[in-house]
N, C-alpha and C positions, 0 to 999 in steps of 0.2 A: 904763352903761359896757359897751362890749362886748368878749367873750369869745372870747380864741384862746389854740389849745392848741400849742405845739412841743415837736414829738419826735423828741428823740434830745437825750442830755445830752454832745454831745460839747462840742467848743471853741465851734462857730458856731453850734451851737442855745443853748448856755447863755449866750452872746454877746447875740445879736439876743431872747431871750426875758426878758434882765435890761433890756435897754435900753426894750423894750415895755412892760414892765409899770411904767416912771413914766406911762403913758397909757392905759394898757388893763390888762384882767381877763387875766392869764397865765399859763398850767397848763404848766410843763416836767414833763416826761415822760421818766424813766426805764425803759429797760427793767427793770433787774438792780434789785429791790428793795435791797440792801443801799448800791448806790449812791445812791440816792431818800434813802435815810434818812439819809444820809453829807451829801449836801447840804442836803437841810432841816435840818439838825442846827449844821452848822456853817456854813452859810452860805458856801459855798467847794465849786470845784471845782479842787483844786490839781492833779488829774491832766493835766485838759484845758484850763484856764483862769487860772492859778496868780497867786495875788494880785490876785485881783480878789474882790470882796464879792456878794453876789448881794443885792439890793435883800428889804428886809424882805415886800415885797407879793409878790414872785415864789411863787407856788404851786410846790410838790414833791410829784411822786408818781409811782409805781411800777403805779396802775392804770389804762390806756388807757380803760376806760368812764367812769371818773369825770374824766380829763383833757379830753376829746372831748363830755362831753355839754354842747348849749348854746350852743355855739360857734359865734360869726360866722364863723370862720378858723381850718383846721390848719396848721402850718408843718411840715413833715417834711423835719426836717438829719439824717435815718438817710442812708446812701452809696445810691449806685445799686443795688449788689448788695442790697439789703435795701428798695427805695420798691415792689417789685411786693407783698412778701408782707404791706409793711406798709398799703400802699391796700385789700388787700384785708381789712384787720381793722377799717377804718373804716368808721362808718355810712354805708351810701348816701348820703346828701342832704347827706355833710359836706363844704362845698366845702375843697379841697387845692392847698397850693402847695408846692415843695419846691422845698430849697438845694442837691441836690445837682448836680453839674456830669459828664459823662461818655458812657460808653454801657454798657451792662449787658456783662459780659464772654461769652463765647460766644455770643453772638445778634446784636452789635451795634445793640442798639434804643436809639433815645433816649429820656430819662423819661416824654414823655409817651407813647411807647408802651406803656409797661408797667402805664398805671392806668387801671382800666374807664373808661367813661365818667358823668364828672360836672363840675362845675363845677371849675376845674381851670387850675393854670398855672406857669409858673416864675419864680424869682426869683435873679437871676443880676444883676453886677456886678464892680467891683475892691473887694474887702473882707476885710481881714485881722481875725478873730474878736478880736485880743488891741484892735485899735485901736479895736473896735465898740465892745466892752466897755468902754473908758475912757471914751467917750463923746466921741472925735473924729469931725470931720464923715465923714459916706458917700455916694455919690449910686450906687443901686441902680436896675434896670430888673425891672418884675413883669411878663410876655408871659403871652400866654393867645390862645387862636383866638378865644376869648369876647373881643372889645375892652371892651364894657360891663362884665364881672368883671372882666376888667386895668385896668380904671379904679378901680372901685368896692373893689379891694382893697389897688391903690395908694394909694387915699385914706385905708381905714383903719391902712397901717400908715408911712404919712409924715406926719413929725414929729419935734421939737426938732433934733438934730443929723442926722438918719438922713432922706434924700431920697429917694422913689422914684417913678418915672415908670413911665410904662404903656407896652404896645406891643401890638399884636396880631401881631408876627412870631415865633411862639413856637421853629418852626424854628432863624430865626437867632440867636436867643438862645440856645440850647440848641446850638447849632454851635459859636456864637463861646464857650461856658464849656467845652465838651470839649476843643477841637483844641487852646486857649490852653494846658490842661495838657503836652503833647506837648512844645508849643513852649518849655516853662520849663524844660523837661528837657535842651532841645538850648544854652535859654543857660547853665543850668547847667556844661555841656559846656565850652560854650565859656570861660567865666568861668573855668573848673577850670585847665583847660589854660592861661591864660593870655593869650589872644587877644585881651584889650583893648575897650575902650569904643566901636570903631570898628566891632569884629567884630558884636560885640552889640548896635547898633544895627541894620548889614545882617540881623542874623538876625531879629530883631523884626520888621522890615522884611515881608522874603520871609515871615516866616511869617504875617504877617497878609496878606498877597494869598492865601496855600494855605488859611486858612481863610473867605477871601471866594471863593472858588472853588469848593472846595468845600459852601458854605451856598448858593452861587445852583446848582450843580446840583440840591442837594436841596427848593430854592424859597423860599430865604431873600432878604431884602430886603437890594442892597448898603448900605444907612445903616446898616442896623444892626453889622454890622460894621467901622463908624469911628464908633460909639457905646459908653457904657461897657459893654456888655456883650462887646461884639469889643476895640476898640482898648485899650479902659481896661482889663480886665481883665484882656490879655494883657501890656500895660507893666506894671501891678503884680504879675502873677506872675513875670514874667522877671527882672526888678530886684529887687524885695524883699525882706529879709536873711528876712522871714517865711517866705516861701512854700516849701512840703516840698517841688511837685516842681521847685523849682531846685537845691532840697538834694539830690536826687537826683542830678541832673547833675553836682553838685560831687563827690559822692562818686563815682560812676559813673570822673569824669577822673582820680581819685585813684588807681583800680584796685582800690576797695575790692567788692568782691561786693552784688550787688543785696539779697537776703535780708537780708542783715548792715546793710545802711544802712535799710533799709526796718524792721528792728526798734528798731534808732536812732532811728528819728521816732516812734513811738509812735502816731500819726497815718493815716490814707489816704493816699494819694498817688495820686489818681485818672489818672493821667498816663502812668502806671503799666499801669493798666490798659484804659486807653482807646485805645494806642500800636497795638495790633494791631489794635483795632475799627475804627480811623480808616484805614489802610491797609489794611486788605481794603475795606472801604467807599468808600474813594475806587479801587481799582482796580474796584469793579464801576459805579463808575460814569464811569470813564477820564479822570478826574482825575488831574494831574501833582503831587505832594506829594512833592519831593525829600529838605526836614527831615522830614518824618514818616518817611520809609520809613527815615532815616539813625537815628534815633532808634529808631526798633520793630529795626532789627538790632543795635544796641550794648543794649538790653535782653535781646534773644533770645540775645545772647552771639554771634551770627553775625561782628561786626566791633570795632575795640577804636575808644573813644573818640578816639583819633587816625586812625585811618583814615578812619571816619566824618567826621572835618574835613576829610582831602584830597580824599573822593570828591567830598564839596559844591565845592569849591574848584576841580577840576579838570573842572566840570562846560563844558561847551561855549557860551563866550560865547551872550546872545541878546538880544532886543529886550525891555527893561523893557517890562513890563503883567501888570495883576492876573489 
């Protein structure tokens, strides 16, 4: 049977490392030993994953050498802020895929910029940790520049309800799971405020051309972006009662102060973070993202949630194209 380790015990690594281990050898990986011993204990991560069982076979531990050695496969659901310092504590020759979705904040690099080089790739999708974990169906995408690893890792981790395909566009996969955060923040927004089912379709809409726009300047392939890692993953963040950075949005429209919502989710909300990466990045590469730049000013506090509506609104008729 073979052997993968995920790290990080949050919602999505304790998610996708319980569902694996009815098919594979699976080492979850805590940092914080007292948390390690909390879930091997009781079989439960009620912080991040509440009411859910963690399967009797699921391994628990607090030490990265004994989690990693062995291993076909690491999975690292640690955030962006945390995949540079954590690839570097991994064995060389461990091949790595990581869930997380963004861009590192003050540098704006994408994940795979941040991990040396080795076998290596992303796994990105529309997937809420709490539905993984029940064991409702998923259709995920694994990208890799290596097409033979994205294949060969898709293979080992697709199975019973949890689907996943391969790509070699690792770019646009990694485009289409950042920008889509931005954009759950503005339906958020719009939701808050009231604007209706019509409004937040056009916003869905436009923002999926800004992040197909943005992924073919960076050299991303257009399919991938009306694939689940673009279309699919941005409809399920923008809609889904789940998703924290719509939760954002909602609060944001409420007037409620970002800190104070953001301690409310308990959670990342990489959307959050990504909002200024994404808009200095798209102006150096002169790119037009209207919702993004609307969005990074009602975070930075520069414009209020309403404003932000009229500026989009008031923007000067033009010819639909992505």
């Amino acid at each position: 049977m073979s052997r993968v380790a995920v790290l990080g015990a949050g919602a999505w690594g304790t998610a996708i490392a319980a569902v694996l281990s009815a098919r594979l050898e699976v080492t979850l990986w805590a940092r914080d030993p007292a948390q390690a011993e909390r879930l091997a204990g009781t079989r439960r991560n009620e912080r991040y994953l509440p009411g859910i069982e963690l399967p009797d076979a699921l391994g628990v531990t607090a030490d990265l050498s004994r989690a990693t050695k062995d291993v076909s496969l690491v999975l690292s659901a640690t955030p962006v802020a945390g995949l540079r310092e954590m690839a570097q504590e991994l064995p060389a020759d461990a091949p790595l895929v990581w869930l997380c979705k963004g861009f590192e904040e003050g540098t704006g690099l994408l994940p795979h910029q941040l991990v040396p080089q080795r076998r290596s790739g992303a796994l990105s999708g529309p997937s809420f940790a709490d539905e993984v974990a029940r064991g409702l169906p998923c259709a995920l995408t694994l990208a890799s520049r290596d097409e033979g690893f994205a294949r060969d890792a898709a293979a080992l981790l697709h199975g019973g309800r949890l689907r996943v395909y391969y790509s070699a566009d690792l770019v646009g996969v990694e485009i289409g799971g950042a920008v889509k955060n931005v954009m759950a923040i503005a339906a958020g927004i719009s939701d808050g405020l009231g604007l209706g089912q019509n409004a937040r379709a056009a916003l869905i809409t436009r923002g999926l051309a800004e992040i197909a726009r943005l992924g073919a300047a960076l050299g991303g392939k257009p399919e991938t972006f009306f694939g689940l890692a673009g279309a699919g993953d941005l409809i399920l963040t923008c809609t889904g009662e789940l998703s924290r950075n719509r939760r954002v949005g909602l609060g944001l429209a409420k007037g409620l102060p970002l800190q104070g919502i953001l301690a409310g989710l308990g959670h990342v909300a990489e959307g959050v973070r990504s909002a200024r990466e994404v808009l200095r990045l798209a102006q150096s590469k002169g790119v037009e993202m209207p919702v993004s730049e609307a969005v990074s000013a009602v975070l930075d506090g520069r414009l209020a949630p309403g404003a932000a509506v009229e500026r989009l609104l008031s923007r000067d008729p033009k010819q639909e194209r992505s």
